[in-house]
ROKOL-231193 format. One record per residue: residue in one letter; x negated, y negated, z of N, C-alpha, C in turn. Coordinates in steps of 0.2 Angstrom, whole numbers, plus 5000, padded with zeros to 4 digits. Layout:
<atoms>
AXYZXYZXYZ
...
</atoms>
This chain:
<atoms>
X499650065000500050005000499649945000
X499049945004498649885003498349864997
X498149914993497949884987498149884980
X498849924981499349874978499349814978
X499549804984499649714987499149694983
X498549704985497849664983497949644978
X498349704972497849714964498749654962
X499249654967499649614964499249524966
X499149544970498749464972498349434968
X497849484967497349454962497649444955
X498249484950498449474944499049414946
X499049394951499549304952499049274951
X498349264954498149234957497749204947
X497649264943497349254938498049224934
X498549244936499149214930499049134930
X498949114938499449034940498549014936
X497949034936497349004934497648984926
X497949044925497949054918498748984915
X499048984919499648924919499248874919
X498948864922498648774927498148774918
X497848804916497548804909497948794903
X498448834905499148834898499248734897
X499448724905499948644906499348614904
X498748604907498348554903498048554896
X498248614895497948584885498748564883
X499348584885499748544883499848464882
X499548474890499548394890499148364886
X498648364886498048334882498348354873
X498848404873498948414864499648344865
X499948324868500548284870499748234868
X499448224877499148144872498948124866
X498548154862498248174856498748164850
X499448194852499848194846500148124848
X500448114853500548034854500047964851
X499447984852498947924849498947944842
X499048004839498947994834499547974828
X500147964832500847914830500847854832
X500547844837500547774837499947724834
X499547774831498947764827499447734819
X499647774817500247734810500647704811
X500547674816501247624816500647564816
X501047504810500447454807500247384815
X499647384816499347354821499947264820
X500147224818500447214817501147194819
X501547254819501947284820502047284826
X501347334830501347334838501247274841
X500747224839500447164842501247134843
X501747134837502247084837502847104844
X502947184843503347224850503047184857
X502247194855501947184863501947104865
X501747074859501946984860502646984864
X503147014860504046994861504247034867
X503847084871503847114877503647054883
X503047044880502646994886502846924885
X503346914882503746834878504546864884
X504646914885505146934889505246934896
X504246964896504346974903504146894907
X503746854902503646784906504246744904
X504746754901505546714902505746774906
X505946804908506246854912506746884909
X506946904903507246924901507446994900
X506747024904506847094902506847114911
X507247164912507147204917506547204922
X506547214926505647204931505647294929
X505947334929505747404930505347424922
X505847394916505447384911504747364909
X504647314912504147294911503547304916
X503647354921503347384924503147434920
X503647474917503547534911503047504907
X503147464904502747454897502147424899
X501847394907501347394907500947434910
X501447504911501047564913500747604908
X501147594901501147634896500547604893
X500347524893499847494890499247514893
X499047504900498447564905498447614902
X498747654901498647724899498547734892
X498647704888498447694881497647664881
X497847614884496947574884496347664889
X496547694892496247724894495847804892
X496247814885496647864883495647874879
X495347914880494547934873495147924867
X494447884863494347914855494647984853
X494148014857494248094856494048134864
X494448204860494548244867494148294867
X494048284877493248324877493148404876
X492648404873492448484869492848544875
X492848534881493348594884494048594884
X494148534883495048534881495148524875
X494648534868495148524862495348614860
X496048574861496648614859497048614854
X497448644851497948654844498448654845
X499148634847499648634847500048714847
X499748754844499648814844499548864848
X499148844853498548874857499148904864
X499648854866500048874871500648864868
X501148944867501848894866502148944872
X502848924871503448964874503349034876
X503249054869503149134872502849174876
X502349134875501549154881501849134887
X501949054888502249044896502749084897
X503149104894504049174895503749234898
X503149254894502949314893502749334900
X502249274902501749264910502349264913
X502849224914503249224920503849304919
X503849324915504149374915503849424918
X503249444916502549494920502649464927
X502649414930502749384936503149394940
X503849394935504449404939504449494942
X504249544937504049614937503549624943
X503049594942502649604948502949604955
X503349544957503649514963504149564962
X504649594958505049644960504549704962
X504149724959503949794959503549774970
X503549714971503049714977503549734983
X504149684979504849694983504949754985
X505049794979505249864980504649914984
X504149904986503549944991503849894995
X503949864997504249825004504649865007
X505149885003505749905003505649965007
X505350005001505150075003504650105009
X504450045011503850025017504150015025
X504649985023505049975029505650005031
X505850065024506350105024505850155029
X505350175027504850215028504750215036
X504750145039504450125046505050155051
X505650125047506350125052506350215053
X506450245046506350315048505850345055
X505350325054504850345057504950315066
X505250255067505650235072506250275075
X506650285070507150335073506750395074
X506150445070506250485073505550485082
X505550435081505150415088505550425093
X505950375091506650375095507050455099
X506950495093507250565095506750595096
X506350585096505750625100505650605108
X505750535109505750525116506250545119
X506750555116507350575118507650655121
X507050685116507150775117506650765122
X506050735124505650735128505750715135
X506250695135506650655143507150725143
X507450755138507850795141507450865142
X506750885139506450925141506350925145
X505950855150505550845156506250875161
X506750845160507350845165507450935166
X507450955157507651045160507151055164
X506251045162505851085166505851075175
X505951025175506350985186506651025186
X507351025180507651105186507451185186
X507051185181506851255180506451265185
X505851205186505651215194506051225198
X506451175199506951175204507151235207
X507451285203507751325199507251395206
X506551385201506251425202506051435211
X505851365212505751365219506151405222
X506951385223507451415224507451495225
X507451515219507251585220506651605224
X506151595225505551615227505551595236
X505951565236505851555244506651595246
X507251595242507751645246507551725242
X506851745239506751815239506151805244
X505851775246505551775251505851775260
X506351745261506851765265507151815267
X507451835262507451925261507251975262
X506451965259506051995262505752015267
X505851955268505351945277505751985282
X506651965281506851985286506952075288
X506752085283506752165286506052185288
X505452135290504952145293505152105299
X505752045302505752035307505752075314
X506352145312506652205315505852245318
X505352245313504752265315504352225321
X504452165321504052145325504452145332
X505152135333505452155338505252205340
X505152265338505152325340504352325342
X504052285341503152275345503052245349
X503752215350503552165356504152195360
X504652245360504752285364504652315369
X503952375362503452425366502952395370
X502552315368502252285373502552255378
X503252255380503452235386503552325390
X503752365387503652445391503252455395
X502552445392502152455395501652455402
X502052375404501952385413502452395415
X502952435412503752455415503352535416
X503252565411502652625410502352655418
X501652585416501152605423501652585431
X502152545429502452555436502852615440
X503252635435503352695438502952775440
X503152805444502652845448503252885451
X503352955452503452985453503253065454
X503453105459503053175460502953225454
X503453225447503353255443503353195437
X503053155437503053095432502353075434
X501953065429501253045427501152985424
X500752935428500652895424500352895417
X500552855412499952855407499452845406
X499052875403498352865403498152805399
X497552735396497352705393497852695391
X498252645396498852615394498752545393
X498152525396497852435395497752435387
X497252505383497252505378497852485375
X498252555377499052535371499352455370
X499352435377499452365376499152325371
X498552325373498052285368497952285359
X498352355358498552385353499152345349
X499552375355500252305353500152215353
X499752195357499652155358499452105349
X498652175347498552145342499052155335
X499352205335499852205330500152145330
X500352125335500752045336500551975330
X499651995335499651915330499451935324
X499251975322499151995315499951975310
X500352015312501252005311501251925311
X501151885316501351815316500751785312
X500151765308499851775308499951795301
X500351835297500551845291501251805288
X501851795295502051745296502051685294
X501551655299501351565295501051575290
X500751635287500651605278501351575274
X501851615277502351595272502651525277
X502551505282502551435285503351465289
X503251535291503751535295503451565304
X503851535309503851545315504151555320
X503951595324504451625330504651585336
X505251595336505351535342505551565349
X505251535351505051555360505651555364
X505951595365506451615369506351625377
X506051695378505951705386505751655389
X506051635395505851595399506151525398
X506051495392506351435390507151425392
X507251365392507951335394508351365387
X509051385389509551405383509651345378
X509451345371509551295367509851305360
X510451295361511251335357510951315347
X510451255350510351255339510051315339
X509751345340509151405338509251465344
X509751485346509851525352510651545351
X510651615353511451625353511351675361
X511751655364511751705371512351765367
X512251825370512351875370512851895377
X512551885381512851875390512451845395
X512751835401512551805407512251865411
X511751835415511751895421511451855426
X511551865433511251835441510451845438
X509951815439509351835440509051775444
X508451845449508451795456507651735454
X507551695456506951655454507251615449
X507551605446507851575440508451545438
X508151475437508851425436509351435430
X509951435432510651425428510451385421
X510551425416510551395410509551425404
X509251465411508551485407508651545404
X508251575401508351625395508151695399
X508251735403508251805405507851855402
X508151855395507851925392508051915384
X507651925381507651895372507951975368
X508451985365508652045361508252045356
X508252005352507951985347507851925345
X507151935342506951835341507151835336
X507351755338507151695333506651675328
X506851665322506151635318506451575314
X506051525312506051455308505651455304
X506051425300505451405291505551325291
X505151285294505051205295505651175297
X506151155296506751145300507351195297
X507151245293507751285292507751355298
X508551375300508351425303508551495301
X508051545300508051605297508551635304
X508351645308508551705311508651685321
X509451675321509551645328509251695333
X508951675339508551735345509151745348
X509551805350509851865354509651835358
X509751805364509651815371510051815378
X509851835382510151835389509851795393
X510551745396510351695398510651695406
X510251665412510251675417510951645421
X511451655423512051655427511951605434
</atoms>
């Protein structure tokens, strides 16, 4: 498209040189044939017009704009060469009608044909506009499905991890059962009832399954909520039943059925407890 443009530029630029050359030899073939008609008109003749001109304008008989003309017309005559200079002599011939018709018709063709790449240019742009336009537009509604795909996805991965976990909760109640057994265990003593043996062991065995379980836990940013012993607290606790226990204030936690667990402020799973009467 640029050099289109260019090569139109350049062929005006040579037409209007080539006009601006055309009007001066006309003009100069216009002086030339004019001097040479007022050359046969007998001296005489002229002196008598130009006396009865200058006999008008000092009576006033003639118009001021006239005799402005006619003493315009005399400057320009008095200034007019003998002969015309070797780069202007021209032949009446040299420029006519057709040749100027011919230029401005090339001309007119040109300025259409530049129109039309215009045309085609900015039909080109607007297209290219619109599909910018619908590009940004499929790309906003991309961006929007992929927010809920994650959305979407999140969602799933944390309620099948919920799921999952909660049939590992059942496991860890059942370890912190048998680590409460344990000094139930070495307390009892009777005549045909043996204590058990490396019972500190087994504890410490239960103990450590614990944190390891809790521990597996807070990878997933879930935790266990502290029941025994703690005051009853109906957001994250469900009593089960009351019972008397001696040492311990009305409304503290007695005995945990089953724990509780939290996932940052969601709760997975309320703690079973018995709370003290």
């Amino acid at each position: 498209m640029d050099t289109k443009s260019s090569d139109g530029e350049k062929r005006t630029e040579r037409w209007f040189k080539k006009a601006v050359h055309c009007f001066t030899r006309m003009k100069e073939t216009i002086r030339l044939s004019c001097k040479t008609v007022l050359k046969g008109v007998s001296k005489k003749f002229l002196d008598d017009d130009i006396s009865e001109g200058r006999t008008a304008v000092a009576t006033d008989e003639m118009q001021p704009w006239k005799a402005k003309v006619l003493e315009d017309f005399q400057a320009w005559l008095s200034e007019m060469p003998e002969q015309a200079p070797p780069a202007l002599s021209v032949t009446p011939d040299t420029c006519d009608l057709y040749t100027l018709f011919s230029e401005f018709t090339a001309l007119k063709q040109e300025i259409k044909m530049q129109n039309r790449e215009q045309h085609r240019t900015l039909k080109a742009l607007n297209q290219i506009t619109a599909m910018t336009d619908a590009y940004g537009e499929f790309m906003d509604h991309f961006n929007e499905k992929t927010k809920q795909i994650a959305a979407l996805e999140h969602n799933i991965r944390v309620e099948t991890e919920k799921r999952t976990v909660s049939y590992f909760l059942d496991i860890r109640d059942s370890l912190v059962r048998g680590r409460a057994a344990c000094p139930a265990s070495v307390s009892k003593k009777g005549f045909f009832q043996r204590t058990p043996k490396n019972m500190d062991n087994i504890r410490d065995g239960y103990d450590m399954a614990i944190r390891k379980f809790d521990a597996s836990l807070a990878l997933l940013d879930i935790q266990p909520i502290a029941s025994t012993g703690a005051v009853f607290d109906p957001m994250t606790m469900k009593a089960l039943e009351s019972r008397a226990a001696a040492g311990m204030e009305k409304g503290t936690v007695v005995e945990t059925v089953s724990g509780g667990f939290k996932r940052g402020d969601e709760i997975l799973r309320y703690a079973q407890v018995i709370v003290a009467d």
